[in-house]
C-alpha positions as CSV (number, residue, x, y, z in Angstrom):
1,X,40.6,93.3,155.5
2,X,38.8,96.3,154.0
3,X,40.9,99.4,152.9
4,X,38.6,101.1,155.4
5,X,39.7,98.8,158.3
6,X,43.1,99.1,157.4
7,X,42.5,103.2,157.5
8,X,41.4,102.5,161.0
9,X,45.0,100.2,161.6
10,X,46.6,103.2,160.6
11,X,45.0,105.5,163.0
12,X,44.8,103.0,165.9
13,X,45.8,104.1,169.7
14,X,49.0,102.4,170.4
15,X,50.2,102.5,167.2
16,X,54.3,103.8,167.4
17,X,54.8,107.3,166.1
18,X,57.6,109.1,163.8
19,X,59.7,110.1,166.9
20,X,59.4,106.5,168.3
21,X,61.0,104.8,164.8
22,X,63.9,107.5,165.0
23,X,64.7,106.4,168.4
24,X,64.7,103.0,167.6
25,X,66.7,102.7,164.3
26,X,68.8,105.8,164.9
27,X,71.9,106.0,167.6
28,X,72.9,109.8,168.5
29,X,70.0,111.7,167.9
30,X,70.3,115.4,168.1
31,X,66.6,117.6,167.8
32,X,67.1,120.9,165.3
33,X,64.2,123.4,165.7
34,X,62.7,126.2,164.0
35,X,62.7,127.1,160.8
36,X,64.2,130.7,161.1
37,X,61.0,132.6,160.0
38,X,58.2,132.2,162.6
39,X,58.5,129.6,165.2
40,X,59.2,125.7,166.1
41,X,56.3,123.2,165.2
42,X,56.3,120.1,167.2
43,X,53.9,118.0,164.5
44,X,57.4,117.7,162.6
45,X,60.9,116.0,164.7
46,X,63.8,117.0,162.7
47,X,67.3,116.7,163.5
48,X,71.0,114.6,162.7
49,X,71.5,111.1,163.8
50,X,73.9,107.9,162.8
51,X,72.8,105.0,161.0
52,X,75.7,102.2,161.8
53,X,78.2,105.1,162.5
54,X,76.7,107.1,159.6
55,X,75.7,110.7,159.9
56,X,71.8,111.1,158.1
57,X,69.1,113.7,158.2
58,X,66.1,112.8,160.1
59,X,62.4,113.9,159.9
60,X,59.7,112.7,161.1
61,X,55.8,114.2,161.1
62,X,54.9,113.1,164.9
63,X,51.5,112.7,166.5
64,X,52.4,112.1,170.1
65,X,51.6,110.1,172.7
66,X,48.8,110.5,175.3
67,X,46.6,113.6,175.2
68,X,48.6,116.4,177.0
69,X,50.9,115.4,173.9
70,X,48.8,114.8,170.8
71,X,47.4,118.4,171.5
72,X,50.8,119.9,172.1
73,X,51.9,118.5,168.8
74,X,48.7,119.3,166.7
75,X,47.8,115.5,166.4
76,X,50.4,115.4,163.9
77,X,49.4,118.2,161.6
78,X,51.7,120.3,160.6
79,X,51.7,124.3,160.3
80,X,53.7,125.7,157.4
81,X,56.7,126.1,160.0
82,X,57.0,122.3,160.2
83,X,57.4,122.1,156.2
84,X,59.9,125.0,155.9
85,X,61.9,123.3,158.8
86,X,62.1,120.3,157.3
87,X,63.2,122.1,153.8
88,X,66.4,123.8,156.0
89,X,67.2,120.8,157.6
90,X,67.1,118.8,153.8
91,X,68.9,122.1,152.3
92,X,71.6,121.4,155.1
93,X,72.0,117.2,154.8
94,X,72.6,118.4,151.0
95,X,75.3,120.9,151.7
96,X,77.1,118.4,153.8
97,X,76.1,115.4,151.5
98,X,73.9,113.2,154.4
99,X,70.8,111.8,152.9
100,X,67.6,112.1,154.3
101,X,65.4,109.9,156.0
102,X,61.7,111.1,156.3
103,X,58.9,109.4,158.4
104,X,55.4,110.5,157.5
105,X,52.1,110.4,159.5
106,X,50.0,112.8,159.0
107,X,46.2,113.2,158.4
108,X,47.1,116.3,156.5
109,X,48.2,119.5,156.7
110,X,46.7,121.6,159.5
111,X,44.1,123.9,158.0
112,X,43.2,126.4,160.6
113,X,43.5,130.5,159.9
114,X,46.8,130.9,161.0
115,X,48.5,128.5,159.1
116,X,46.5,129.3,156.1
117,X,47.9,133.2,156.9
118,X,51.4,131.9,156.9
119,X,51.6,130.5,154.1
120,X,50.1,126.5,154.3
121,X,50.0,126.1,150.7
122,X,53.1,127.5,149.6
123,X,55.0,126.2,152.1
124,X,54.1,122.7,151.0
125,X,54.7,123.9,146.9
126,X,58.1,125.0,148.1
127,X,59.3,121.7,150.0
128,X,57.8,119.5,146.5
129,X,60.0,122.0,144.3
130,X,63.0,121.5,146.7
131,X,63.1,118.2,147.2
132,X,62.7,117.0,143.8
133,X,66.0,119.1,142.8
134,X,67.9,117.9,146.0
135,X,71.1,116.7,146.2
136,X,71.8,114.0,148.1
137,X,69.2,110.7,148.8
138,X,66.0,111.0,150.1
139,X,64.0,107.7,151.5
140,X,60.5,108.6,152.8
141,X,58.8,106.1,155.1
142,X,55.2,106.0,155.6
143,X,54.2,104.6,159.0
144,X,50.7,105.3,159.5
145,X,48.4,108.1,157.5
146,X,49.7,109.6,153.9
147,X,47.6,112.3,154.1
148,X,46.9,114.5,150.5
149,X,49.7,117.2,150.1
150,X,50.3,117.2,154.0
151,X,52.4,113.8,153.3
152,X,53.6,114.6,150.0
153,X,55.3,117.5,151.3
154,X,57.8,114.8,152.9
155,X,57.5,112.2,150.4
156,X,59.2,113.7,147.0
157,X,61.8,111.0,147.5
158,X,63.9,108.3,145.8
159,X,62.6,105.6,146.8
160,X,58.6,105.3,149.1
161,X,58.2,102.9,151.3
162,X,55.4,101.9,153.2
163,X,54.4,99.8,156.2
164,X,52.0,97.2,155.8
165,X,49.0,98.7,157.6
166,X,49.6,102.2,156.6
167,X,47.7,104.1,154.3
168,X,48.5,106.9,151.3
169,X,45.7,109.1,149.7
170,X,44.7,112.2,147.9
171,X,42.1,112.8,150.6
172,X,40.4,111.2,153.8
173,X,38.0,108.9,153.1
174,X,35.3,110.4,155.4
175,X,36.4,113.8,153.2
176,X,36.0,111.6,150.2
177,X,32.4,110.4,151.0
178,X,30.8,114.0,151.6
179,X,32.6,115.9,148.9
180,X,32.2,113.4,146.2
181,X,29.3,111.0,147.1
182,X,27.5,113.8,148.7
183,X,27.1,111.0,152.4
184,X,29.6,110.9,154.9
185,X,27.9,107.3,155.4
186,X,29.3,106.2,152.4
187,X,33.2,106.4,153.9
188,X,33.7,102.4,153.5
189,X,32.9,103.1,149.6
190,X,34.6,105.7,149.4
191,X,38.1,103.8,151.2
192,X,37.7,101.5,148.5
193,X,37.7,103.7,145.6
194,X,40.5,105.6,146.9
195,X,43.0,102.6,146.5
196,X,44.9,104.1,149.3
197,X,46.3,100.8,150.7
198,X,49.9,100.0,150.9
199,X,48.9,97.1,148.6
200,X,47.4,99.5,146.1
201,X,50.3,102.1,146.4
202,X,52.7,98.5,145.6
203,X,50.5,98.0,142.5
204,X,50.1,101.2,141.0
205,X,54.6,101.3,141.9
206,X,54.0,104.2,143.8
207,X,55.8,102.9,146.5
208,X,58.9,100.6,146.4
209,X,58.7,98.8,149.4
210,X,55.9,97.4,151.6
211,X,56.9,96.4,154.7
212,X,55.5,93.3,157.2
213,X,54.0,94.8,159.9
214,X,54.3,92.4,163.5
215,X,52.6,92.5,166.6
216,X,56.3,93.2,167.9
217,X,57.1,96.5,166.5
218,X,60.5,96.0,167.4
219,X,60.8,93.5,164.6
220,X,59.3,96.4,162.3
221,X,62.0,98.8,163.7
222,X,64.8,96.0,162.7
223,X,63.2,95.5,159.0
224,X,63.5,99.2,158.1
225,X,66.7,99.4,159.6
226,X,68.3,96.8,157.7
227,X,66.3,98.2,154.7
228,X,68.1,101.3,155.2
229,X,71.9,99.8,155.5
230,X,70.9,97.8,152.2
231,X,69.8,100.9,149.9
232,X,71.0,103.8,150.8
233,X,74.5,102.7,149.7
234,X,73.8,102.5,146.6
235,X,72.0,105.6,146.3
236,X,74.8,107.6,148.2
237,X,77.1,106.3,145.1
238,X,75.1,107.9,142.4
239,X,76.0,111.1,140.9
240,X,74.4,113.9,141.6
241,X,72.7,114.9,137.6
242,X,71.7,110.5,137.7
243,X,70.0,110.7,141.3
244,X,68.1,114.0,140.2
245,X,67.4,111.9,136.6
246,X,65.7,108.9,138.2
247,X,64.0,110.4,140.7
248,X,62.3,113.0,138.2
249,X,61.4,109.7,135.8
250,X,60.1,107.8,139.2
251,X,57.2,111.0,139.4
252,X,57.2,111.2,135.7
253,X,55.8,107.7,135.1
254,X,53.0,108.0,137.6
């Protein structure tokens, strides 16, 4: 496959979305909103769940599901309320030592007026600060698009792991065609250049996991699952000064 096919995987209709994987691999689910500023954003699902009996801190960017949906929850792009109530819910996993589980799908951060108004971009400088100083263990997840700073904002983690079919980037490759190649034709060039495959991101050891995707996602759901029970264990043992240590070299060597 082309990285530009597997750019159109990752966008695909059907394909299961953030709030669908929390369902799945989580028991006890329980939706916080807001972020205690401005309002609720639906484009990101945040709240406190078990894992095998175990409380964790759940977010996950979430495009929706038929149209009446995707529209309600901004096709998955998030305003700068999204980012600063993920950073609360984060702030509070730390203060009462659950890690974090973050599932991002996003095409990037939304980029209209109002959000621009509010703050976009420092809302997204502010979660990258935070998280890399957190406390407690952060696993990110990405399940479909890892779109520019949009995903990053959810992805400063320990460890980045990333489904088979899912993609990572700096930019779109239809963005990447017309800003750099000057021809929005040129977006199957551009995919390539990009290296924004899960492959790629496995190369480069941007992310540390790539994970098999099935026709059957609920095999998918029972790989990261099991993923989950097997590392974040270990992580959860780690003082506080050697979690902040490794995760500032894992940034640092990139």
């Amino acid at each position: 496959m082309s990285a530009y096919d597997k750019v159109l995987l990752a966008r695909a209709k059907g394909r299961a979305t953030g709030l669908t994987y929390v369902e799945a691999i989580f028991d006890d689910f329980i939706e916080l909103h807001g972020d205690r500023r401005f309002s609720d954003d639906p484009a990101i699902v945040g709240g406190i769940a078990c894992l095998n009996g175990e409380p964790v801190t759940v977010i996950a960017m979430e495009k929706g599901g038929d149209m009446k949906d995707k529209v309600r929850r901004n096709f998955g792009s998030p305003n700068p309320e999204g980012y600063r109530k993920a950073l609360r819910l984060m702030k509070q996993a730390e203060k009462f030592h659950r890690p974090v589980v973050c599932f991002v799908d996003t095409s990037g951060a939304f980029c209209g007026l109002g959000a621009e108004e509010r703050g976009q971009g420092q809302a997204i400088a502010e979660n990258l600060v935070e998280m890399m100083d957190l406390q407690t263990p952060v696993i990110s997840i990405l399940i479909g698009e890892g779109g520019s700073g949009g995903a990053l904002a959810l992805a400063v983690a320990d460890q980045v792991w990333i489904l088979e079919n899912a993609v990572y980037s700096v930019i779109s490759p239809e963005g990447c065609a017309s800003i750099l190649r000057k021809d929005a034709k040129k977006v199957k060039e551009a995919a390539e250049c990009l290296k924004l495959t899960a492959q790629d991101m496995e190369k480069l050891g941007v992310v540390e996991r790539v994970i098999p995707e099935e026709k059957d996602f609920g095999l998918i759901y029972d790989r990261i699952k099991t993923a989950l029970l097997e590392t974040l264990p270990d992580l959860q043992t780690l003082p506080a000064d050697e979690l902040l240590q490794r995760r500032y070299e894992r940034f640092r060597k990139f």
